[in-house]
Each structure stands twice: as C-alpha cells, then as structure tokens.
OpenMM code with the backbone's topology and positions (N, CA, C; nanometers):
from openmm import Vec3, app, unit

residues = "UNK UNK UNK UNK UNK UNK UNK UNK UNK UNK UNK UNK UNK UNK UNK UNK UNK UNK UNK UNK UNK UNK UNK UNK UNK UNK UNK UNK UNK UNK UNK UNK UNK UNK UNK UNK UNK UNK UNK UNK UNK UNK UNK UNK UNK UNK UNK UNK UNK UNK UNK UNK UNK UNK UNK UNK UNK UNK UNK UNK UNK UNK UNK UNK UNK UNK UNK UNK UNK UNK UNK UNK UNK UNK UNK UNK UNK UNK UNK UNK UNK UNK UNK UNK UNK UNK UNK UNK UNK UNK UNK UNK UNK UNK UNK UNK UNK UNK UNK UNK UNK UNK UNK UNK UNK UNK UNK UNK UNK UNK UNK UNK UNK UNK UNK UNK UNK UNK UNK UNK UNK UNK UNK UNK UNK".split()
positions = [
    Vec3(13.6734, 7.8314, 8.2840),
    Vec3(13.7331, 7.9321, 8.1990),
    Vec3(13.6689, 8.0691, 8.2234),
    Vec3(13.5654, 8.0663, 8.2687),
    Vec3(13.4535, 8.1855, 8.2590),
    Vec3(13.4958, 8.2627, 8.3797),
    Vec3(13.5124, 8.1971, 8.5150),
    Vec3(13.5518, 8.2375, 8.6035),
    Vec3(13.6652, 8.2901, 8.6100),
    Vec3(13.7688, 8.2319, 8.5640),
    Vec3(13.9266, 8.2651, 8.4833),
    Vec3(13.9272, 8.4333, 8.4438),
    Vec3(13.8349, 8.4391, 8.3706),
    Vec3(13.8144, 8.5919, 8.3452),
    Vec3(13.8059, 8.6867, 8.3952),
    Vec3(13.7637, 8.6566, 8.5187),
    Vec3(13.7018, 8.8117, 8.5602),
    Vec3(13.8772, 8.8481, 8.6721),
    Vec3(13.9419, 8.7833, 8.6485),
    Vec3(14.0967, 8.8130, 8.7169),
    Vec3(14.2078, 8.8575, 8.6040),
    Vec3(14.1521, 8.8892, 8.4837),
    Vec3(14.1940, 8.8857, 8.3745),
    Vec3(14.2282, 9.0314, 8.3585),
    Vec3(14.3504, 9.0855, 8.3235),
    Vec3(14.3722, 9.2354, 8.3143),
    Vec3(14.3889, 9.2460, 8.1909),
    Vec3(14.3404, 9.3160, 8.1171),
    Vec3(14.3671, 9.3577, 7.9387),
    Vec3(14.4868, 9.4416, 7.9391),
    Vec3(14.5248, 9.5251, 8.0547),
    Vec3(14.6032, 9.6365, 8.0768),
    Vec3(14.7593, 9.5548, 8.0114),
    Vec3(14.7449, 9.4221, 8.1362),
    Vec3(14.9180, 9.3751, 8.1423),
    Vec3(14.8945, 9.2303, 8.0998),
    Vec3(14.8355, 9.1821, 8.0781),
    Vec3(14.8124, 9.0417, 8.0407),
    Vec3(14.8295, 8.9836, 8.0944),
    Vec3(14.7304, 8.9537, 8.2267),
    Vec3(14.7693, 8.8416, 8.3018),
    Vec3(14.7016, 8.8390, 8.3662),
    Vec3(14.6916, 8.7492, 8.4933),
    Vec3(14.6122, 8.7206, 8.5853),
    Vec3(14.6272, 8.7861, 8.7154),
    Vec3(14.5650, 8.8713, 8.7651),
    Vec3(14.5549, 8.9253, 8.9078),
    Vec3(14.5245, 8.8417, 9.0296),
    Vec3(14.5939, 8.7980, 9.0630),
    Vec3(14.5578, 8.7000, 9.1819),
    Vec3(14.5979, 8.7530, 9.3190),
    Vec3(14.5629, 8.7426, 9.4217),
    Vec3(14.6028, 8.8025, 9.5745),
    Vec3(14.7332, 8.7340, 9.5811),
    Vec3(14.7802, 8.6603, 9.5334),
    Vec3(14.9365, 8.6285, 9.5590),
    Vec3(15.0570, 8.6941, 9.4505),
    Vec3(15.0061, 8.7676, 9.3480),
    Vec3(15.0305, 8.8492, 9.2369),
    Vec3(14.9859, 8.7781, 9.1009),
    Vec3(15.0645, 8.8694, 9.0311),
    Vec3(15.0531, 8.8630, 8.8850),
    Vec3(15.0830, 8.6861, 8.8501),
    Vec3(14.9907, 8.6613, 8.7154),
    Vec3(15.0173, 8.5184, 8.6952),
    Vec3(15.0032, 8.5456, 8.5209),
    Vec3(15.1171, 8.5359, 8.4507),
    Vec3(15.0753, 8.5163, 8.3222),
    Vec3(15.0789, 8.3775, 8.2719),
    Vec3(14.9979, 8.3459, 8.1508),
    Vec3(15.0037, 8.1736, 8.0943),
    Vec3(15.1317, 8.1510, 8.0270),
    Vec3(15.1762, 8.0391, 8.0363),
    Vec3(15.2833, 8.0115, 7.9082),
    Vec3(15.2490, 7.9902, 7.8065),
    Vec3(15.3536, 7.9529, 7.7227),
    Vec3(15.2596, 7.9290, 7.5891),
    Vec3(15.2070, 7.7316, 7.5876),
    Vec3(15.2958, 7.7006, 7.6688),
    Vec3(15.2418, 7.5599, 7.7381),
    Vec3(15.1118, 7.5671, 7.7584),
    Vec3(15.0559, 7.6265, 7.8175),
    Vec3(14.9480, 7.6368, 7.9044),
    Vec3(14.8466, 7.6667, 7.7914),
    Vec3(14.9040, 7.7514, 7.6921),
    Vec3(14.8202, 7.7712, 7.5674),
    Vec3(14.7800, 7.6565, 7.4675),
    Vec3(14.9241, 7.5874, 7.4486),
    Vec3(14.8438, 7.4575, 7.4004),
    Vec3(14.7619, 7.3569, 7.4987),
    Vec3(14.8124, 7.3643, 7.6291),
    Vec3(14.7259, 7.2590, 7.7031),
    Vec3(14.5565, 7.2927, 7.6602),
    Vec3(14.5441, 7.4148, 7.6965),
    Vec3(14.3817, 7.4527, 7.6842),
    Vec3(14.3404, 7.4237, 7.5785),
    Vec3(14.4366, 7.4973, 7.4486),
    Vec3(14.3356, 7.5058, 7.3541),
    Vec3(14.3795, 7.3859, 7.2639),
    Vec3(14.4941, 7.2712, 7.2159),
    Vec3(14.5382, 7.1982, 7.1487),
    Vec3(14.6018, 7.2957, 7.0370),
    Vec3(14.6274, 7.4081, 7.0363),
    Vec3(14.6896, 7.4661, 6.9285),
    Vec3(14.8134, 7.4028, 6.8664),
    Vec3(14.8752, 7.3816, 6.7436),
    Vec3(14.9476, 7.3481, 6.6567),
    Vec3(15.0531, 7.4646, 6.6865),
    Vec3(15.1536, 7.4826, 6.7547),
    Vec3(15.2397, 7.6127, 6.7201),
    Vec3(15.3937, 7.5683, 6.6893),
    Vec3(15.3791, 7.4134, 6.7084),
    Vec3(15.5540, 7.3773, 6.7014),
    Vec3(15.5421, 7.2802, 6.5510),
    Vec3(15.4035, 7.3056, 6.4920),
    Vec3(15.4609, 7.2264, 6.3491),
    Vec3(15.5553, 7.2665, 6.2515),
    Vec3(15.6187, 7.2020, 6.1625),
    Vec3(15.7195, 7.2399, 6.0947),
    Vec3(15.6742, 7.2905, 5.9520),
    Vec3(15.5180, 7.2534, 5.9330),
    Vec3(15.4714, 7.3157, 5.8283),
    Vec3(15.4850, 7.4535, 5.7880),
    Vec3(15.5139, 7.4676, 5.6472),
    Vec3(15.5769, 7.6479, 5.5995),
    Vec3(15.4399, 7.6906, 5.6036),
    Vec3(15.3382, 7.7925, 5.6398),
    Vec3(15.2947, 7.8642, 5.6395),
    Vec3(15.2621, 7.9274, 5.5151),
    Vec3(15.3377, 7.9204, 5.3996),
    Vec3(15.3722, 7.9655, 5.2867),
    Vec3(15.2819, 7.8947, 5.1972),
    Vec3(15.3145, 7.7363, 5.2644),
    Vec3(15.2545, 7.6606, 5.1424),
    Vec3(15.1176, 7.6872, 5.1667),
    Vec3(15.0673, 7.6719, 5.2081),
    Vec3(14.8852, 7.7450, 5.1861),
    Vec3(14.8545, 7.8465, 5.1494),
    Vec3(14.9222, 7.9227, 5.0557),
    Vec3(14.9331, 8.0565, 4.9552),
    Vec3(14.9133, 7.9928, 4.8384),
    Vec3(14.7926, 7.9071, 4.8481),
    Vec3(14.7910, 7.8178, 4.6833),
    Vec3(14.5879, 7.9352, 4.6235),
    Vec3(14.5233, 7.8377, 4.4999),
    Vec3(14.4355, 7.9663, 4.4662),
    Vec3(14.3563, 7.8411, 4.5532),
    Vec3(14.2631, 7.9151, 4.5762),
    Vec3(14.1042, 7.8735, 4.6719),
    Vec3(14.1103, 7.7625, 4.5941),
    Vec3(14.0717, 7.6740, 4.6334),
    Vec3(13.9628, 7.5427, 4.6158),
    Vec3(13.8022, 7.6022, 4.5327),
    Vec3(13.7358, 7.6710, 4.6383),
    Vec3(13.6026, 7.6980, 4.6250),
    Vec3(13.6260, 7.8610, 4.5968),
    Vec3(13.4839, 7.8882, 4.5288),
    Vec3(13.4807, 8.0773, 4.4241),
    Vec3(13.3738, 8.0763, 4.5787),
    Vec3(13.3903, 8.1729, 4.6581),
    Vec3(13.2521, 8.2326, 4.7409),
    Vec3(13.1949, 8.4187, 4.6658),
    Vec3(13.0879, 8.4127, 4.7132),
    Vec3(13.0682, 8.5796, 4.6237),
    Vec3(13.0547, 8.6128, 4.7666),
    Vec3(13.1252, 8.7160, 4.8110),
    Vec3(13.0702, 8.7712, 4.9227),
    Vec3(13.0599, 8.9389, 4.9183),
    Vec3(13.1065, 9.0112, 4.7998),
    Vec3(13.0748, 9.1390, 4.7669),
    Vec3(12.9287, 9.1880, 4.8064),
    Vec3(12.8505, 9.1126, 4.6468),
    Vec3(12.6914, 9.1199, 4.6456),
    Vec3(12.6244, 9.0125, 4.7284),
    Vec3(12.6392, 8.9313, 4.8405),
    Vec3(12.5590, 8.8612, 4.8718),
    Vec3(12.4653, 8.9055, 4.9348),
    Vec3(12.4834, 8.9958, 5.0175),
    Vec3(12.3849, 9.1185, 5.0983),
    Vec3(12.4174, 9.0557, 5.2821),
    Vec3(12.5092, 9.0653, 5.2877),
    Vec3(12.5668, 9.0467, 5.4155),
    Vec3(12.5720, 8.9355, 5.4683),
    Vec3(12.5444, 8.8704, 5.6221),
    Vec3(12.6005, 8.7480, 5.6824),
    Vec3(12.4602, 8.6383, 5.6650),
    Vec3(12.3771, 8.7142, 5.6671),
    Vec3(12.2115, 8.5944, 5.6238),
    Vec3(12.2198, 8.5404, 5.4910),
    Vec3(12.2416, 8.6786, 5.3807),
    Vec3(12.2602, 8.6538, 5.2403),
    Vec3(12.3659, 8.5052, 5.2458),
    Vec3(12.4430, 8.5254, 5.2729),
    Vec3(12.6025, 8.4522, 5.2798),
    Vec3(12.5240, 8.3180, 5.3375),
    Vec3(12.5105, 8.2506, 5.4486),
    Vec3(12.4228, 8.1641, 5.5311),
    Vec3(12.3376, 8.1120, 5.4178),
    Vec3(12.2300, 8.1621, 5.3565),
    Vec3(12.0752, 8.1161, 5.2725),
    Vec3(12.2002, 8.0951, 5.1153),
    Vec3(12.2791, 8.1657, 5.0816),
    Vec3(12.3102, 8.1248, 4.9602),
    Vec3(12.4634, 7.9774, 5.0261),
    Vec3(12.4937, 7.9318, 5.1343),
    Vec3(12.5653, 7.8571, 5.0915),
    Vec3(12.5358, 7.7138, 5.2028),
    Vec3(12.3960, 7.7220, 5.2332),
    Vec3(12.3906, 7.6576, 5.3121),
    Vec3(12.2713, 7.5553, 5.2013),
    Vec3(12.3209, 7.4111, 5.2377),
    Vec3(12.2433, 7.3092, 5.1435),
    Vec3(12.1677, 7.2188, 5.2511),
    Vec3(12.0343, 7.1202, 5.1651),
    Vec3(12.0230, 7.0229, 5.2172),
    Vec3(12.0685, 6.9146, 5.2108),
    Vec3(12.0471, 6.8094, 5.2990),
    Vec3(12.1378, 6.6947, 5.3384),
    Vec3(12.2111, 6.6902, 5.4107),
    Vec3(12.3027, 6.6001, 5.3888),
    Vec3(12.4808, 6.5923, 5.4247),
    Vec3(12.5166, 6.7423, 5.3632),
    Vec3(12.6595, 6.7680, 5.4661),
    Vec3(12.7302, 6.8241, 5.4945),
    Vec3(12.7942, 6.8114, 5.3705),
    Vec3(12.8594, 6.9093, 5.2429),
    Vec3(12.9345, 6.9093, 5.1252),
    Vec3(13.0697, 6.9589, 5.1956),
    Vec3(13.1724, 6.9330, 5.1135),
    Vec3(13.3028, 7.0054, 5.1543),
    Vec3(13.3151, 7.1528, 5.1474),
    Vec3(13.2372, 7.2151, 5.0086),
    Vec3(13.2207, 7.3410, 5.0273),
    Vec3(13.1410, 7.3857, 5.1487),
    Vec3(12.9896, 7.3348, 5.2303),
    Vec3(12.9464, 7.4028, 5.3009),
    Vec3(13.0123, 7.3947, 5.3855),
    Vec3(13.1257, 7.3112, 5.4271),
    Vec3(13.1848, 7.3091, 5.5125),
    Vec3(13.3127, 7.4415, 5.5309),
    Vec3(13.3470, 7.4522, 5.4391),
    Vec3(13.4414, 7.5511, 5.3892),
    Vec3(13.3596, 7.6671, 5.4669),
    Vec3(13.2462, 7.7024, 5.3929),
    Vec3(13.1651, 7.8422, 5.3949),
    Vec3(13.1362, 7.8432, 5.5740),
    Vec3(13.1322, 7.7233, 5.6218),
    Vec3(13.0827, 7.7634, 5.7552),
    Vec3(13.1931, 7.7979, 5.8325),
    Vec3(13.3115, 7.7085, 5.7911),
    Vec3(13.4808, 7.7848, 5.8503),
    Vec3(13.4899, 7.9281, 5.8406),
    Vec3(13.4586, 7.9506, 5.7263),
    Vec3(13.5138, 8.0765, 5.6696),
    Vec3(13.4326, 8.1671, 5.7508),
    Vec3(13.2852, 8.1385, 5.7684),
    Vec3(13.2299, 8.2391, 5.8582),
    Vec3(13.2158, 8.2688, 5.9891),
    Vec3(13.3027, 8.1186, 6.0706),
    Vec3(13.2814, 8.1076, 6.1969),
    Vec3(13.4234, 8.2033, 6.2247),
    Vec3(13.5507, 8.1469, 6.0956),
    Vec3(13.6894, 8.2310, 6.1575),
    Vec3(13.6775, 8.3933, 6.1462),
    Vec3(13.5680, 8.4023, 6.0247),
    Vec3(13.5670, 8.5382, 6.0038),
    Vec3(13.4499, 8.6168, 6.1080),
    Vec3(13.4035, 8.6011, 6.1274),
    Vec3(13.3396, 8.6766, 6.2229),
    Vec3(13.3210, 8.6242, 6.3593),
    Vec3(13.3882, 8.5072, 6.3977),
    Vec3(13.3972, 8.4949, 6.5616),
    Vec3(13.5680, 8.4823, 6.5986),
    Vec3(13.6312, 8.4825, 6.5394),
    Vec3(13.7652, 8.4639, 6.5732),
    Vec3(13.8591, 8.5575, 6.5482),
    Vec3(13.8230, 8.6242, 6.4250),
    Vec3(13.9590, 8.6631, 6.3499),
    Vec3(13.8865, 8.8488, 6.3546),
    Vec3(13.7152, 8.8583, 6.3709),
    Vec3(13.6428, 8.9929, 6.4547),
    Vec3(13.7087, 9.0146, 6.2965),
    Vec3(13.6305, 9.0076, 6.2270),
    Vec3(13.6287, 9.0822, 6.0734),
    Vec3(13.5273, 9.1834, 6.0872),
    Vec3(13.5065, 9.2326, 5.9264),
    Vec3(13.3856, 9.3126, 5.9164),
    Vec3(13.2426, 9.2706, 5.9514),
    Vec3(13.1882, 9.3455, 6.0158),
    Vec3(13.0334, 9.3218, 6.0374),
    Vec3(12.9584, 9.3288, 5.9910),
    Vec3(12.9778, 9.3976, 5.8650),
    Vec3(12.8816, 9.4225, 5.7785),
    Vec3(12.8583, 9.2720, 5.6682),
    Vec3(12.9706, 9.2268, 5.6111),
    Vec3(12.9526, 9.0902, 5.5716),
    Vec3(13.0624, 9.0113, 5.5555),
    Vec3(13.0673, 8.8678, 5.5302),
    Vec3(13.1449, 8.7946, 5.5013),
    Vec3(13.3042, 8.8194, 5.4081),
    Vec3(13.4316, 8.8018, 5.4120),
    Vec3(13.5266, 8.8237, 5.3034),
    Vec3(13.6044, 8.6943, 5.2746),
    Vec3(13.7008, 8.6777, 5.1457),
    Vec3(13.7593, 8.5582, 5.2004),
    Vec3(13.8965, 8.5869, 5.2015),
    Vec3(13.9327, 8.6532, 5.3475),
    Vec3(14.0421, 8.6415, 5.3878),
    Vec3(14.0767, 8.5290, 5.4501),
    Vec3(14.0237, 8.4891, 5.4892),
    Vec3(14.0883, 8.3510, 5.6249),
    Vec3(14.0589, 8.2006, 5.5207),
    Vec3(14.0245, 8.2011, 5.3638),
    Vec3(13.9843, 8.1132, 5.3308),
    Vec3(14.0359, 8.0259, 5.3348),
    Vec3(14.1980, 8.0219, 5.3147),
    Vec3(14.3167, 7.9412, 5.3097),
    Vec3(14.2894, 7.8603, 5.4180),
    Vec3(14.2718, 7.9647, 5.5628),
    Vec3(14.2769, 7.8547, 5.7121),
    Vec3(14.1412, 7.7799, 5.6966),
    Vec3(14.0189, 7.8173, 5.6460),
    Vec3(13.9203, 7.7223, 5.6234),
    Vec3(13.9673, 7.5986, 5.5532),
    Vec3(14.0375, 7.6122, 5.4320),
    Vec3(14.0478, 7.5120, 5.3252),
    Vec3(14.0940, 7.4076, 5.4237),
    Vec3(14.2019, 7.4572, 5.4634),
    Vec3(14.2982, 7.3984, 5.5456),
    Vec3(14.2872, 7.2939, 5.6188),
    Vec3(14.1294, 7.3785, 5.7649),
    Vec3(14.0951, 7.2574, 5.8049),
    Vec3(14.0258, 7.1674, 5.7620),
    Vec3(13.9502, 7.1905, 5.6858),
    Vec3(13.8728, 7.1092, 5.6029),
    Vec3(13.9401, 6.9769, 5.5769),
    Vec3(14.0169, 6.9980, 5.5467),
    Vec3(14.1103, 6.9328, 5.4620),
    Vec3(14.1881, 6.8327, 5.5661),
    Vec3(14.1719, 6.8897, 5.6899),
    Vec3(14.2354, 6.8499, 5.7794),
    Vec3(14.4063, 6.8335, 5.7482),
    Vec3(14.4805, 6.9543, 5.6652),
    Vec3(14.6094, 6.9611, 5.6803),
    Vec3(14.6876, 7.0445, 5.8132),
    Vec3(14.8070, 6.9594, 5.7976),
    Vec3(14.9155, 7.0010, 5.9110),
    Vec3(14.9290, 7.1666, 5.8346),
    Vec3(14.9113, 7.2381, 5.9393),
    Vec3(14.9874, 7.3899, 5.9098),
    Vec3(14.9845, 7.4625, 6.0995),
    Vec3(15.0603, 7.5665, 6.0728),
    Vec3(15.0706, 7.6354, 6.1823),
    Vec3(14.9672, 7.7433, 6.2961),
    Vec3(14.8554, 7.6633, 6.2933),
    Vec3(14.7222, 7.7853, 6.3304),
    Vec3(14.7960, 7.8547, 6.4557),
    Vec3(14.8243, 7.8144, 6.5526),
    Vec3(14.8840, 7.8570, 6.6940),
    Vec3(14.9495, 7.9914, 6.6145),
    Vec3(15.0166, 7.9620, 6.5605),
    Vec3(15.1299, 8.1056, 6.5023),
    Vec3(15.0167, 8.2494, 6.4267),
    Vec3(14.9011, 8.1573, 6.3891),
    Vec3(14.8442, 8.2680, 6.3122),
    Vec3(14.7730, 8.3709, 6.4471),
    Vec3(14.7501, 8.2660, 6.5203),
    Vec3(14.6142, 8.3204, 6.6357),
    Vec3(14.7236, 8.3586, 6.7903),
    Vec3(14.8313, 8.3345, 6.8185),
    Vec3(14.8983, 8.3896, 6.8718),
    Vec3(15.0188, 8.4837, 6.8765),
    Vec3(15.0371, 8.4669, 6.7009),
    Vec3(15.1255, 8.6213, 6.6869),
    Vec3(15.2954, 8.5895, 6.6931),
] * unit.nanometer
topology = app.Topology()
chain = topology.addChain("A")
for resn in residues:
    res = topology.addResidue(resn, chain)
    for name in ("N", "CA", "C"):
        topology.addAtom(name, app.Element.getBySymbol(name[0]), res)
C-alpha cells in the first residue's frame, strides 16, 4: 500500500503509471478496505440520543480525554466507545486538534454494537 503511494496524484485522483492514468473502482475500494457501501441500512436510523454522556468541552484536550475514560481491566463497552470515538475523530474523520468532540459518536456506537449501517457512504462521499 505504501509503495502504492508515491504514484498517487492528489491533483486528479489516480494513479500515474508509465502506461497512464489508473483510477480505483469502487470495487477495488471494498476489496482493500471491506467497506459496507451496498447495505440497505437507512443511515437515518442511527440519529437515535447517545448511549454514553462523554464531557469533552472541559476535559483539557486528547490526554485529559484518554486518563478520564480509560479503565482498568477488561475492556467496558463505554471504553470501547471512547476509544472509537477518538480513533474516528482524530485519525480518520482529521477533527479538531485541540480536543476530542462527539460528532462521529453515532459511528462509534454503531460499531460497537457491531450494527449493519452504511460506513463506505460516510467515508467515501
């Protein structure tokens, strides 16, 4: 994949190859990544209220956030939540840097939960 990159044009989206241009399908998108984009799940229905309350106003940014929701033992469903929420929010979805929000909480709950919904559609547009 790493190598994949460096033929990678941001300009036109696609691949520069000496035999030309190569863009992916969206085939090719689920092959790589297993994305969900042909489920029939509404999108809608995960517009329900949070499961879990997170504070992420006053927590004092992404450590604060980490030390207040991280437990010992086993793995809880909430820490599990909190670690979704922070992996989509600041490695995927390139939120604020300054700290944690819960926009993406729904897609955390979600997987957690391991329900059918449409991620492919959210992350490919």
């Amino acid at each position: 994949m790493a190598a994949g990159t460096y033929f990678w044009s941001n300009t036109i989206n696609t691949f520069l190859f000496n035999q030309g241009p190569m863009t992916p399908t969206l085939i090719d998108i689920i092959m790589i990544t297993s994305l969900d984009i042909t489920s029939s799940a509404n999108p809608m229905s995960l517009n329900t209220k949070n499961q879990y309350d997170f504070k992420t106003k006053s927590i004092g940014g992404w450590s604060g956030y980490v030390a207040a929701y991280m437990g010992q033992g086993p793995v809880t469903p909430r820490e599990h939540v909190a670690f979704l929420l922070m992996w989509l929010e600041k490695f995927l979805f390139c939120g604020s840097s300054c700290g944690p929000t819960t926009n993406w909480q729904f897609v955390a709950e979600a997987l957690e939960t391991k329900r059918q919904f449409p991620l492919g559609k959210i992350l490919l547009g």
